[in-house]
C-alpha positions as semicolon CSV with decimal commas, in nm:
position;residue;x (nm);y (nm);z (nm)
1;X;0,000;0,000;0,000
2;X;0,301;0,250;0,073
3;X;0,473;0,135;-0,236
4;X;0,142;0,265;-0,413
5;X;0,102;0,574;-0,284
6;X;0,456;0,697;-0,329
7;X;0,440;0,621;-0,686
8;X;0,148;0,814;-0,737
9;X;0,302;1,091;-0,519
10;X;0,597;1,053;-0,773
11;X;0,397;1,085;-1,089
12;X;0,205;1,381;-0,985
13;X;0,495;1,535;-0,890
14;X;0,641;1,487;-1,254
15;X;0,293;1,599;-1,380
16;X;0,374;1,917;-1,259
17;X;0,707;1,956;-1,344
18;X;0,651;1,864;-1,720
19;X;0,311;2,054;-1,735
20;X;0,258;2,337;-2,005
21;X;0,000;2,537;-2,106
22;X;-0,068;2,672;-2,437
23;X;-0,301;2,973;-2,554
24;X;-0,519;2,971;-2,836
25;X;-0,284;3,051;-3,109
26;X;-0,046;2,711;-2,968
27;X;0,189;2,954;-2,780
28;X;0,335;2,807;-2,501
29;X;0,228;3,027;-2,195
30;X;0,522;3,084;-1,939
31;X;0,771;2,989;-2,099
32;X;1,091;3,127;-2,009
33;X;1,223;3,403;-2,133
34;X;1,585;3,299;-2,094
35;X;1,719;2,986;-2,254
36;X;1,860;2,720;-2,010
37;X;2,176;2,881;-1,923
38;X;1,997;3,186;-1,809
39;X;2,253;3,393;-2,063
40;X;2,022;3,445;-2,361
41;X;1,808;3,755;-2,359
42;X;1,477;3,703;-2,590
43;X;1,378;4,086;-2,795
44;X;1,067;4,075;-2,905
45;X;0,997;4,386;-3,153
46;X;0,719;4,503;-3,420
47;X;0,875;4,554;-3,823
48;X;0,934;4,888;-3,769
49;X;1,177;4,849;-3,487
50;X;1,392;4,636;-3,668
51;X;1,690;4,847;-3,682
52;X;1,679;4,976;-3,332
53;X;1,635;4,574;-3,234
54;X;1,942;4,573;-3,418
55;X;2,174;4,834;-3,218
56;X;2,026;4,711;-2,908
57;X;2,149;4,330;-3,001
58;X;2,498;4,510;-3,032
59;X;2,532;4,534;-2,658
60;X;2,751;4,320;-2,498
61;X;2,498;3,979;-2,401
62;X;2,333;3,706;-2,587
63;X;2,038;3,894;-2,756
64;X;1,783;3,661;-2,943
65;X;1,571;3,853;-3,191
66;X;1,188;3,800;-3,228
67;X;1,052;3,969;-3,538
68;X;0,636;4,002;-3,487
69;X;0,376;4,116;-3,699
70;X;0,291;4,355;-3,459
71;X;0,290;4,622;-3,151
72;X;0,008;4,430;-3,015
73;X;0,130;4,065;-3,074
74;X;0,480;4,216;-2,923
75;X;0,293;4,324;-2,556
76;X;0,093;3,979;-2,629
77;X;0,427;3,767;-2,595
78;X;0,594;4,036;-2,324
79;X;0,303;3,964;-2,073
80;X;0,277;3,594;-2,104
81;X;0,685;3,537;-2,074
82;X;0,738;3,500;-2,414
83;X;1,024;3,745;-2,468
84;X;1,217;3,941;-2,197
85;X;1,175;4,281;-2,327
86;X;0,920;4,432;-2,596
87;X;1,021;4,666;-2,869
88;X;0,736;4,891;-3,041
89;X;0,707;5,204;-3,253
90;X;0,432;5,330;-2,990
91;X;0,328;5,427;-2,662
92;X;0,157;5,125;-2,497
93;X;-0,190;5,159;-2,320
94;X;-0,222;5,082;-1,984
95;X;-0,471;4,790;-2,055
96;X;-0,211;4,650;-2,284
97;X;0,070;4,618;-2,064
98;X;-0,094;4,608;-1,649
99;X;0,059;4,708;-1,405
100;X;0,352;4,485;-1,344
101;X;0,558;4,638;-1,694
102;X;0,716;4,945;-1,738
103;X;0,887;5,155;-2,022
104;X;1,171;5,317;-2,130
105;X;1,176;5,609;-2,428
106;X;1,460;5,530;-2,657
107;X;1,414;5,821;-2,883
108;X;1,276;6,094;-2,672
109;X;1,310;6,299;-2,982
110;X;1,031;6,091;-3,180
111;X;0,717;6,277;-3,314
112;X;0,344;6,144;-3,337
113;X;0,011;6,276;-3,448
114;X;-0,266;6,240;-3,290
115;X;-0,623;6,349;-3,272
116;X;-0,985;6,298;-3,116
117;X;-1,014;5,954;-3,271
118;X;-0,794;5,693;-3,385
119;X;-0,718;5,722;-3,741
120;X;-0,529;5,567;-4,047
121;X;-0,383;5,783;-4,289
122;X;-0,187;5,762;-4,633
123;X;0,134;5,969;-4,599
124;X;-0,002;6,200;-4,898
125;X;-0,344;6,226;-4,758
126;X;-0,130;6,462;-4,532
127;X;0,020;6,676;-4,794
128;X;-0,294;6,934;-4,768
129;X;-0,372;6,898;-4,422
130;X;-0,323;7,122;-4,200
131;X;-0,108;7,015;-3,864
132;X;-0,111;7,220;-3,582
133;X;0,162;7,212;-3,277
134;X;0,330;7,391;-3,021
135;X;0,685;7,232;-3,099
136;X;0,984;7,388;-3,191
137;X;0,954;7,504;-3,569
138;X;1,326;7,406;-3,621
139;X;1,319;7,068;-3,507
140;X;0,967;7,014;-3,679
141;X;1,069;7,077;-4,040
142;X;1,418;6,908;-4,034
143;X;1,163;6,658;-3,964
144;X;0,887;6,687;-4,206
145;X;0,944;6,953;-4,433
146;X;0,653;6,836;-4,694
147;X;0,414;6,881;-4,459
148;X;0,231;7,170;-4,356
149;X;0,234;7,313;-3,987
150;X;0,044;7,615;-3,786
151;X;0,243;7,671;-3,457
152;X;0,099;7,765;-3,189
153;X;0,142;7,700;-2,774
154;X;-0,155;7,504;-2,694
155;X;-0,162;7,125;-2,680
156;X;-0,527;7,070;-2,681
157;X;-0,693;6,908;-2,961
158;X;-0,950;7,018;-3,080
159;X;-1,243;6,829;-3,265
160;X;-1,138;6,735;-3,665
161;X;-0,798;6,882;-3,568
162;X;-0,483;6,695;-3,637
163;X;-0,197;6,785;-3,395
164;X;0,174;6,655;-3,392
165;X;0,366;6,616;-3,023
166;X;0,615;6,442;-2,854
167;X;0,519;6,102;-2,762
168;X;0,716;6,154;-2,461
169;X;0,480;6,402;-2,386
170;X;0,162;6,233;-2,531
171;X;-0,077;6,020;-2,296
172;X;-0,381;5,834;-2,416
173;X;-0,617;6,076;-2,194
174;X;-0,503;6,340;-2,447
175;X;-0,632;6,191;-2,772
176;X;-0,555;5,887;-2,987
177;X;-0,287;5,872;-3,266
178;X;-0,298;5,885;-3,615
179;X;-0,144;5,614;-3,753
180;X;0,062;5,756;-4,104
181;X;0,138;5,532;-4,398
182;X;0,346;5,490;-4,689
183;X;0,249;5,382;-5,025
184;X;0,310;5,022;-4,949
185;X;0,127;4,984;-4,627
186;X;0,408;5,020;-4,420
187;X;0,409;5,256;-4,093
188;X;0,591;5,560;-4,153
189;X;0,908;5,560;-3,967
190;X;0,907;5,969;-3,890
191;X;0,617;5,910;-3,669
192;X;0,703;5,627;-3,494
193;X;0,949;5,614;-3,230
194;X;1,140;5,334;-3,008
195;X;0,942;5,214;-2,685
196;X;1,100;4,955;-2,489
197;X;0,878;4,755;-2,223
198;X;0,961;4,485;-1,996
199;X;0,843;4,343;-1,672
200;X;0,981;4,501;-1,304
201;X;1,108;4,142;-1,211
202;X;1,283;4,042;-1,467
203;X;1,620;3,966;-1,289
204;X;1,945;4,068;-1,273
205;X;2,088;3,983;-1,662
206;X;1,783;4,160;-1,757
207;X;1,826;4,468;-1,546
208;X;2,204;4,527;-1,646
209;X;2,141;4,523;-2,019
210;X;1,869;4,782;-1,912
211;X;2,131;5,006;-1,712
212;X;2,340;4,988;-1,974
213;X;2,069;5,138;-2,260
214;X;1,993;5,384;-2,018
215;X;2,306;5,491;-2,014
216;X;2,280;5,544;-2,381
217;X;1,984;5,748;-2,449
């Protein structure tokens, strides 16, 4: 009778430690973010980040790239332990993300427009339209000098008004952005900037390669 009910002890014991769950799309849920030395660092980052994936593989640690279709497939795999850090050409919502990941601006330089509603727009749908802001005029047209601009110092956006900011001074209670466009589809790189995201416990490998891009920005 004891030999019995240590060997089911044993195999639910195993059951647990070979267990894994999968979501809908046949993603394994939890799985580490590290491989099995704990030295490799998965980046998980949206097409238009490619590049800036890039430099930040160039530090100094074992930096696996993840390309996704997507800002929102990115956050998808950063909250369920997918990757180790998150990439994206955006500012993440709140209800994206909860409360347990946080952010770091890359590019506190980088340039959005945004409005009362969330919109789509073709690059040349932009040509006659006219974008207000309260930036500096300088930095604006070395920018976007085919577009058209009326400066001004307010940062409230009006109804049908199109307005271009900072995104590290643009929050979602201000207005939603206008997602730009080129000819093929593609996001428009001048109006997306670098957003890094990863979760406060990450650990220490984590945390260092994160000290270290602070350092650099």
């Amino acid at each position: 009778m004891k030999i019995k009910i240590f060997v089911i002890l044993l195999l639910t014991i195993l059951g647990f430690l070979t267990w894994k769950s999968f979501d809908k799309g046949g993603r394994e849920i939890g799985k580490s973010f590290l491989d099995e030395n704990k030295r490799q660092i998965k980046l998980g980052y949206c097409p238009t980040m490619r590049d800036k994936a890039g430099w930040i593989q160039n530090y100094d640690y074992e930096i696996v790239l993840v390309e996704l279709e997507s800002a929102g497939q990115v956050l998808e795999y950063l909250t369920q332990g997918q990757v180790a850090l998150g990439l994206i050409g955006r500012k993440a919502r709140r209800q994206e993300i909860g409360n347990q990941i946080e952010e770091i601006v890359i590019d506190k330089q980088g340039l959005t427009l945004v409005a009362n509603n969330y919109q789509v727009m073709a690059y040349d749908e932009l040509a006659g339209v006219p974008i207000k802001t309260s930036l500096e005029k300088d930095m604006v047209i070395s920018k976007l000098a085919d577009l058209s601009f009326e400066f001004d110092k307010s940062d409230k956006i009006l109804a049908d008004e199109i307005r271009l900011m900072a995104w590290d001074e643009f929050n979602y209670s201000q207005g939603e952005i206008v997602v730009v466009v080129d000819e093929n589809g593609d996001k428009v790189k001048a109006l997306r900037a670098p957003f890094l995201y990863f979760s406060n416990d990450s650990g220490d490998l984590v945390n260092k390669l994160l000290t270290d891009i602070r350092a650099n920005i």
